[in-house]
N, C-alpha and C positions, 0 to 999 in steps of 0.2 A: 504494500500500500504506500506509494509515493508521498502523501500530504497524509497529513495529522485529520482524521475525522472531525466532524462537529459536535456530533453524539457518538458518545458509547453506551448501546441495549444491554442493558443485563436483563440475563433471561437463565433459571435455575430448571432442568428437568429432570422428571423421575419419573421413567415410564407414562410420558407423552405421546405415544407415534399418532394416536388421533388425530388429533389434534396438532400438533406440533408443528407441518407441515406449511399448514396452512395459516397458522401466526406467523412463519419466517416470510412466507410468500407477502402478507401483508406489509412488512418491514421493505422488502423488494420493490414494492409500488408505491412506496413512498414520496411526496412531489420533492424533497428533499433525501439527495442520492449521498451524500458526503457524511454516513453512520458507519459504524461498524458495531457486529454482533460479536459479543462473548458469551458462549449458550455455557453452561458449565452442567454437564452430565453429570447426574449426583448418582450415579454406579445404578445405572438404568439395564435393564433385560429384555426391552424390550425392540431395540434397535431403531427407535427413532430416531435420534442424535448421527447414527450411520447415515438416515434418510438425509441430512440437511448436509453431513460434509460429500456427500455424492450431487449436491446444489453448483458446483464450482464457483463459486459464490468470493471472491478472495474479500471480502469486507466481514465474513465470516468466519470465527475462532470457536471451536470446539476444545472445550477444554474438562478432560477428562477427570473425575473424584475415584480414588483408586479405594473407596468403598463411600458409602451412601452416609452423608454430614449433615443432613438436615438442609433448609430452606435460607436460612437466617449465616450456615456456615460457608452454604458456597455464593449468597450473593456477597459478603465480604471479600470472598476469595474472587470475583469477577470486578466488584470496585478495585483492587489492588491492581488490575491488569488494565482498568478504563486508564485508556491514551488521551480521550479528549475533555476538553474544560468541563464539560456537562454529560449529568451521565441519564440516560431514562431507563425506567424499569417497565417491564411487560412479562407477563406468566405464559408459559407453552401451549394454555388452552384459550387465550383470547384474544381477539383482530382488532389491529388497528384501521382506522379510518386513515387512506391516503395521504390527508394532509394533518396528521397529528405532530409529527416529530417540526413540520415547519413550523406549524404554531406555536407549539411552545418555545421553540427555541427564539424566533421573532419577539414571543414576549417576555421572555427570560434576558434578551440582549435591549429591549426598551425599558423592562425594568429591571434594573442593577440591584436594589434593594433587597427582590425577592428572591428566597433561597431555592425553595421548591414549591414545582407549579401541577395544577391535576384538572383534571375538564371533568363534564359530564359523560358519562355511558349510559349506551344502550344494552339495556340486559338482553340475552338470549340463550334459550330453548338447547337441546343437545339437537335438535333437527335444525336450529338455526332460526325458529321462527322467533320474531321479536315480542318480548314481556312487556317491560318498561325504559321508561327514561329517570332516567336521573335527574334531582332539581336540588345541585348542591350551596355550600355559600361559598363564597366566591371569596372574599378576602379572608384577611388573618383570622380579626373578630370574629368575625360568623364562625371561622372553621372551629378556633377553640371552644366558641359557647359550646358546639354540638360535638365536641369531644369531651365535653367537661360531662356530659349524659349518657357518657359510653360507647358513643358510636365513632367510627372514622370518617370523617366526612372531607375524606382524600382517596378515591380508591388507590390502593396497593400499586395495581398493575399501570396506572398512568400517570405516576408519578416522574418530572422531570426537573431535575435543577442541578447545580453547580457539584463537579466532581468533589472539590475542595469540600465540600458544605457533606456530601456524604463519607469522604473518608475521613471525616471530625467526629460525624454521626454515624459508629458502623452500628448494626445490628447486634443485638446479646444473643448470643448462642448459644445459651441456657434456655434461652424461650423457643418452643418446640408451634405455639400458634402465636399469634396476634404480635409476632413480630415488627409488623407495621404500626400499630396502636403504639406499642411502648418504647418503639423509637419516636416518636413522633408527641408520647405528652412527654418525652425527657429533654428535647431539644425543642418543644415549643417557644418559653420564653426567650432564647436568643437566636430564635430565629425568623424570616418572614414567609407563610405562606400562600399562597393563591392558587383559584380555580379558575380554568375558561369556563364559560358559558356555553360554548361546544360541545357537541357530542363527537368525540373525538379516538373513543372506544369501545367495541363491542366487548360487554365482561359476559365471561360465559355464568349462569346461575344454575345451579340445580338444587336442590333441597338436600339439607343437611340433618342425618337423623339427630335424634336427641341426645344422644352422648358426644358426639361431635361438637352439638351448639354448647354442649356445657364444658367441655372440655376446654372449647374456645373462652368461654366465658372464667374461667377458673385462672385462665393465663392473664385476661385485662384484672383479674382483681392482683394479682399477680406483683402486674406491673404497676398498681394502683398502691401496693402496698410498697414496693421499691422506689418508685419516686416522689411519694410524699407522705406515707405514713412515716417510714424511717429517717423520713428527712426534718420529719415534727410539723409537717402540715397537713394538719389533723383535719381540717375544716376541706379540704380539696379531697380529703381520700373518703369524708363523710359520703361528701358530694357523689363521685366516682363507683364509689364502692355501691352504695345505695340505687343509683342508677342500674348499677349491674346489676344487683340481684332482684330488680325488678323486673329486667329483660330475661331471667333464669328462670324466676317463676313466670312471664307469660310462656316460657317454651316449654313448661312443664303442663301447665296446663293445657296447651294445645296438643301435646302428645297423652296425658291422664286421659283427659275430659271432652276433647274434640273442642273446644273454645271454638268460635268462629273468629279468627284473629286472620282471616284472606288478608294477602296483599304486607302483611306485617312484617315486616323485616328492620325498618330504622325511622325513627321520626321525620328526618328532616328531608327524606323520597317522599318526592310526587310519584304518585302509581297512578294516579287517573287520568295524565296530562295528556289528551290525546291528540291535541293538534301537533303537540309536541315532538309525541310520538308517531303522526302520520308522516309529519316531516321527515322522519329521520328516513321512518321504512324504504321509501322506493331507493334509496342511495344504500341500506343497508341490502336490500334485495338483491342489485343489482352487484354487491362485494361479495356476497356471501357466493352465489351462481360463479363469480369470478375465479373465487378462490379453490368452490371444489367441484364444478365441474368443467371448469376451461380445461 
């Protein structure tokens, strides 16, 4: 690769080949061509990661975990190998929209300020048909109040900002879920974040049984407990903590009791917003067809 990328993708798999393919092809059609991928194979069996370096792709680095480190250890291990000033993260099962990587980067170079940048998604289906939209907040404020309630209201997989700003902030490798959550309230206050108003990502959704959402839910108290109970802020971990186990008990309920809790997943998603989401459709249509049946 002659020139220094603009972005560096990290991207971690464990037996992805579904899927996998067809997230790198996204990265490919990007209206911004000057990225490079670091996929890091976290000791996969199932040979996707073979599929992509058979792509000829030289903007592309596979880089092999000579046994399976979790989520949280090989994206550290892919920030250490990012070449370029900015790094963005995406997961092996979900599509970018064409012009996601220009955007951010356009608004990550007009605003200097901001550390890491994340849009709207459109949720989808394992058939690909479209759920929802996303209706996040968009600057710092907003984004902290609605993590102050337990949620992340940054998706994971679209997150993009300044390399430097990630390798200050790596991932605990202790933490097996909600990775993103507890980097993200530990490095909130000296940081700045923002969201596009774009739909900029298709995240894949599928439902998560009940030990999974508790699981997950066990790690934000987790992390709730590491960065401000220990630290003597008592009144944030009230906050935090209480939240949480408000969202534990409605998923207990919905798996007890049948609750009719449709559509429930985070406060601060619009599920209903349909002009929203018709907009997106005919251009998510027309990517999805792109991707897996061109």
């Amino acid at each position: 690769m002659p020139d220094l990328p603009k972005i560096s993708v990290i991207m971690a798999a464990f037996n992805g080949r579904n899927l996998l393919p067809a997230a790198v092809r996204s990265l490919q059609k990007q209206t911004l061509t000057e990225w490079e991928l670091i996929l890091i194979d976290d000791a996969s069996t199932d040979g996707g990661c073979a599929l992509v370096s058979q792509l000829g792709d030289s903007r592309i680095r596979v880089i092999q975990n000579e046994k399976n480190r979790g989520l949280a250890a090989s994206l550290n291990r892919g920030i250490d190998l990012a070449q370029a000033p900015y790094i963005a993260r995406m997961d092996c099962d979900d599509i970018c929209f064409p012009d996601r990587l220009q955007r951010q980067l356009e608004f990550l170079e007009s605003h200097p300020a901001v550390d890491l940048v994340g849009s709207n998604a459109l949720e989808f289906s394992k058939s690909g048909a479209a759920l929802a939209v996303t209706s996040l907040p968009l600057d710092h404020e907003g984004i902290v109040r609605k993590m102050a309630l337990g949620g992340t209201p940054l998706y994971h997989p679209a997150w993009c900002g300044k390399s430097v700003w990630f390798k200050r902030h790596r991932y605990d490798e202790s933490f097996a879920k909600a990775q993103d959550f507890e980097l993200l309230i530990r490095a909130a206050e000296g940081s700045s974040f923002a969201n596009l108003p774009d739909v900029l990502l298709g995240y894949r959704r599928e439902g998560l049984g009940l030990l999974k959402r508790l699981r997950t839910r066990i790690y934000v108290l987790r992390a709730c407990q590491k960065n401000f109970f220990c630290a003597g802020r008592y009144g944030r971990f009230m906050m935090l903590s209480s939240a949480t186990m408000g969202r534990m008990a409605v998923d207990l309920a919905r798996a007890v009791f049948g609750v009719c809790t449709r559509g429930y997943h985070t406060p601060y998603q619009s599920r209903g917003d349909d002009s929203l989401r018709s907009s997106c459709s005919a251009q998510w249509k027309r990517l999805w067809n792109d991707l897996f049946l061109s």
